[in-house]
C-alpha positions in Angstrom: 0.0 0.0 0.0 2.6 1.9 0.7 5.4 1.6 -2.1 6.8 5.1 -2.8 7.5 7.1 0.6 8.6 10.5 1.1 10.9 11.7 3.6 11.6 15.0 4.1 14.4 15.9 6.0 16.0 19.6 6.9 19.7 18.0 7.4 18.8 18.0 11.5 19.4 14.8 13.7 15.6 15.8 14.8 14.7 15.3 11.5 17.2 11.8 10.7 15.6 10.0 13.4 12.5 9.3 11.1 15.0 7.2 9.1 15.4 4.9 12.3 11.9 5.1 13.8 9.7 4.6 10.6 12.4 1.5 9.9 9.9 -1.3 10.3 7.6 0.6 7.0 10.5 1.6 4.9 12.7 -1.3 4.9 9.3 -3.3 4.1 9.6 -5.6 0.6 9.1 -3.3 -2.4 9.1 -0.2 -1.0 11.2 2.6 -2.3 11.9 5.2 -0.2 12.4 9.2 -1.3 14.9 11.6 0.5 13.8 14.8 0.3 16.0 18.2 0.6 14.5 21.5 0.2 17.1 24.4 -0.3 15.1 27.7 1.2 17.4 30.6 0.5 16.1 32.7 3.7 18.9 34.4 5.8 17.1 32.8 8.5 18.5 29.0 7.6 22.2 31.2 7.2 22.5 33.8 9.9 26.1 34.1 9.2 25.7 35.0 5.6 25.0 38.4 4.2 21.6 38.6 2.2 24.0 39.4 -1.2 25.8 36.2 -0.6 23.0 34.4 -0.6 22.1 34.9 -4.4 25.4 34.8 -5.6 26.0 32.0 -8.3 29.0 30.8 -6.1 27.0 30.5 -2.8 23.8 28.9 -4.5 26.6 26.2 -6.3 28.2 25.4 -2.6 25.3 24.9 -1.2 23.8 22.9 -3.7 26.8 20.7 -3.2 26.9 20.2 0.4 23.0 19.5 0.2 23.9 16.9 -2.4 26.2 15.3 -0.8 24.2 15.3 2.3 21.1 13.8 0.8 23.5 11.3 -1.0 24.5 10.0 2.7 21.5 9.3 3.8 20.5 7.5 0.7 23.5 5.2 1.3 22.7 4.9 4.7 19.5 3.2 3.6 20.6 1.3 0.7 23.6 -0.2 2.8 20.2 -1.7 4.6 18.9 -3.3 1.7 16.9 -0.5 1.4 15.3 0.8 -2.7 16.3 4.5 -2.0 17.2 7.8 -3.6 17.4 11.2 -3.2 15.7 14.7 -4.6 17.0 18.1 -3.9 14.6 20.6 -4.6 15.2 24.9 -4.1 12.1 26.6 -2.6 10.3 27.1 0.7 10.5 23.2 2.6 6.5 23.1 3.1 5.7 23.9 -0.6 8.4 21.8 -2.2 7.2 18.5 0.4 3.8 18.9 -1.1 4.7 19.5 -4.6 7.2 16.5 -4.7 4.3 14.5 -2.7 1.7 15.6 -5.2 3.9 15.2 -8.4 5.7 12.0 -7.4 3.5 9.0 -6.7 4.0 8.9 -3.3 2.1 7.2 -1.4 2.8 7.9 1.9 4.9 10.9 3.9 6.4 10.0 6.8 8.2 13.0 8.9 9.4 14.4 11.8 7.4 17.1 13.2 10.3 18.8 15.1 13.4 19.5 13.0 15.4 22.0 13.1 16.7 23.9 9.8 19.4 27.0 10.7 16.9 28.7 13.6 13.9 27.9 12.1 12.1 24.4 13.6 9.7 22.3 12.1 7.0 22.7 14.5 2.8 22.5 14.4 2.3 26.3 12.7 5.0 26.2 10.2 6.4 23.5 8.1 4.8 20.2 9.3 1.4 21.9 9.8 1.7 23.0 6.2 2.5 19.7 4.8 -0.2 17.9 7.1 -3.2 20.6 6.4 -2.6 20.6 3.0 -1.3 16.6 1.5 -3.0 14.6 -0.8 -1.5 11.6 0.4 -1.5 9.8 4.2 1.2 11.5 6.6 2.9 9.7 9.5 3.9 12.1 11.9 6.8 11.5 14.5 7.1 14.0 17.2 10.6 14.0 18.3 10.0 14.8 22.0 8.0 12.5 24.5 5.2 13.7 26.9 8.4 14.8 29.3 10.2 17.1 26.9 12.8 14.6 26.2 14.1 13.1 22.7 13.0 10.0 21.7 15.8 7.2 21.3 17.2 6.6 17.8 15.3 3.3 17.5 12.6 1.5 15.2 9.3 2.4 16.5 7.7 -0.5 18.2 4.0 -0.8 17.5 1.6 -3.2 19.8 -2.0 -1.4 19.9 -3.2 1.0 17.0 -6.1 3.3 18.3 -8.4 3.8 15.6 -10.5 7.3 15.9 -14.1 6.5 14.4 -16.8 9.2 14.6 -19.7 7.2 13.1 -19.7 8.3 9.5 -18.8 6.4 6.6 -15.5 9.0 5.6 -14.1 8.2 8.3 -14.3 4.7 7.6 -11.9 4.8 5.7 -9.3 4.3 8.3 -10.0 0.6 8.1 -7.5 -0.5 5.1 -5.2 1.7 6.6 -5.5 0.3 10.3 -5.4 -3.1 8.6 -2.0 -2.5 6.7 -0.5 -0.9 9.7 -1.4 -3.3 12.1 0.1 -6.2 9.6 3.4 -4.4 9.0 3.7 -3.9 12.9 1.6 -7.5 14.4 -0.2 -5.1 16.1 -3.9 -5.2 17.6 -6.4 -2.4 17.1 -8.7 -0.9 19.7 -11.6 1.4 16.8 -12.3 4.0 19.2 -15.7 6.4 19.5 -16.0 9.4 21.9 -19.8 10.2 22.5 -21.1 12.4 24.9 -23.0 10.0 27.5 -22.8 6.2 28.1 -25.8 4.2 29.2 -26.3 1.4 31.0 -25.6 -0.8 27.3 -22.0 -2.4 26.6 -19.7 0.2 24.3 -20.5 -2.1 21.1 -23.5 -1.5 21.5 -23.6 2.0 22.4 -21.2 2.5 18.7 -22.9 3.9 15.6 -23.2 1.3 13.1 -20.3 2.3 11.3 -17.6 2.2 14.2 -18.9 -1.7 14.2 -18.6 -1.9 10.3 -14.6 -1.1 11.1 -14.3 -3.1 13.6 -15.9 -6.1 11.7 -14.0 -5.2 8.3 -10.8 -5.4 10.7 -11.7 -8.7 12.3 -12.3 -10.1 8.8 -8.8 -9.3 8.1 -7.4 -11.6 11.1 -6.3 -8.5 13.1 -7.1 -8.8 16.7 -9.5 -5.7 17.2 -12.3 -4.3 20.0 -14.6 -1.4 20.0 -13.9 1.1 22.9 -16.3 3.9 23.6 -15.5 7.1 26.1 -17.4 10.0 27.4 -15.6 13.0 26.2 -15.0 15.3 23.4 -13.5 14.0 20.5 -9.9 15.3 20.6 -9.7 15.1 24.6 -11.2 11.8 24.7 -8.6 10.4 22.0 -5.8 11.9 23.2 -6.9 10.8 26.9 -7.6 6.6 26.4 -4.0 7.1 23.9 -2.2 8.2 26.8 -3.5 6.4 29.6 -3.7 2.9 27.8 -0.7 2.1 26.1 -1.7 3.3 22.4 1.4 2.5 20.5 0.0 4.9 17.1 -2.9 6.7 16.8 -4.6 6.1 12.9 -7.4 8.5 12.0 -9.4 10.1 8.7 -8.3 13.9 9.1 -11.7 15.0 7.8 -14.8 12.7 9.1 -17.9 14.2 10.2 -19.7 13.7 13.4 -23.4 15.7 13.1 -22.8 19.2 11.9 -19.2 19.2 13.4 -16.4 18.4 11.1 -12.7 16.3 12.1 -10.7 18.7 10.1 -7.3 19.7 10.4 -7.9 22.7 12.8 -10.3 20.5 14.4 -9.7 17.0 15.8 -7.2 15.5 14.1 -5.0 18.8 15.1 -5.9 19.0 18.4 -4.6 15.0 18.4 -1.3 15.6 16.9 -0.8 18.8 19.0 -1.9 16.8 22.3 -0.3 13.5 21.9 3.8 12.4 22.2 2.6 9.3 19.8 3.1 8.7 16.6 0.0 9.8 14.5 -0.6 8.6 10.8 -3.6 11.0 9.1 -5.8 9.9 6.4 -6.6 13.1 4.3 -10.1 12.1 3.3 -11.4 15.3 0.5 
């Protein structure tokens, strides 16, 4: 499902770890992976530099060949693991050339870090990652780089035992369930389809759950992945975040526009206030 997949990196560690957390997707069989550069000339990225230097054809050629070379490492890095790999170096802003390359290049999946840093600029919610996950075509895995203490996660392969799966009873956001399915596969990981409504009765959560949360959860079972429906009392985004902290929620997979009623999960919405509130890993679903 996932056989071309971007990686966008801003030549930070931050950034690199994504290479070694995201392991167990990219170094699946036929799977190519993309290394993505972007060049922004902004004296922000080169506080050292004067603003003339910048434009000169001598600058632009150095740092087109340090980038090179950079992107080039990494790519052998990869290969040297048996991974399919290359590299793209692209000049332009990093949010616009991500989605372009992502739009342009049959990707099928962007995996990133959403705390790089690039000269003094970081990759935070609000700039470059929030960018890229507001406005893809294509499903994002998104990799904080601190925990819920403030401290950077270890350079290792993500480890992936219980997907939480966001469902808000419409049939958009249904369409989680491949995804949920081929994540849980890559990983041998169980899924817990998950439903935040206001009030819960005296009747079990399953069958308190709109018809389509079970519809998931039965198109999941169907599939051989060990899966249960789990319903909560809560808004949405607090309720998510809440049960993914508390219960050992490995990755949270969720449709970043499902409707609920009049309300809508958008970017801005829901699946924001998720990636903003969790330390977890989070792969969105844009859903247009």
């Amino acid at each position: 499902m996932y056989e071309r997949i971007l990686v966008p990196l801003d030549g930070s560690a931050l950034a690199e770890s994504v290479l070694v957390r995201a392991r167990p997707i990219l170094t699946r069989p036929g799977t190519e992976v993309v290394v993505l550069r972007a060049i922004d000339l902004v004296p922000a990225m080169f506080p050292t530099q004067p603003l003339a230097d910048l434009n000169s054809a001598s600058m632009l050629a150095t740092i087109q060949d340090e980038v090179e070379q950079y992107v080039e490492r990494q790519v052998e890095t990869l290969r040297a693991d048996g991974v399919a790999a290359h590299g793209i170096v692209r000049t332009g802003s990093a949010g616009s050339t991500i989605l372009d390359v992502a739009a342009s290049g049959d990707v099928s999946l962007v995996a990133m870090s959403t705390h790089g840093r690039s000269g003094l600029a970081r990759w935070v919610l609000g700039s470059v990652a929030e960018k890229v996950l507001r406005h893809a075509q294509v499903p994002i895995l998104a990799l904080h780089s601190f925990g819920a203490s403030g401290v950077e996660f270890e350079g290792k392969p993500m480890s992936v035992q219980k997907i939480l799966v966001p469902i808000d009873g419409s049939p958009i956001s249904q369409r989680i369930a491949p995804h949920a399915i081929e994540l849980a596969r890559t990983f041998g990981a169980s899924v817990e389809v998950f439903h935040a409504i206001e009030s819960l009765t005296g009747e079990t959560p399953v069958q308190t759950a709109d018809v389509e949360v079970r519809a998931v959860r039965d198109e999941i079972a169907r599939a051989g992945i060990a899966v249960e429906v789990v319903c909560r009392r809560g808004d949405a985004a607090g309720a998510i975040v809440d049960h993914a902290e508390g219960t050992g929620t490995d990755l949270v997979a969720m449709a970043s526009h499902g409707r609920s009623g009049a309300s809508r999960w958008l970017l801005g919405s829901v699946a924001e206030k998720v990636v903003r509130g969790t330390h977890l890993p989070v792969f969105l679903l844009p859903v247009r």
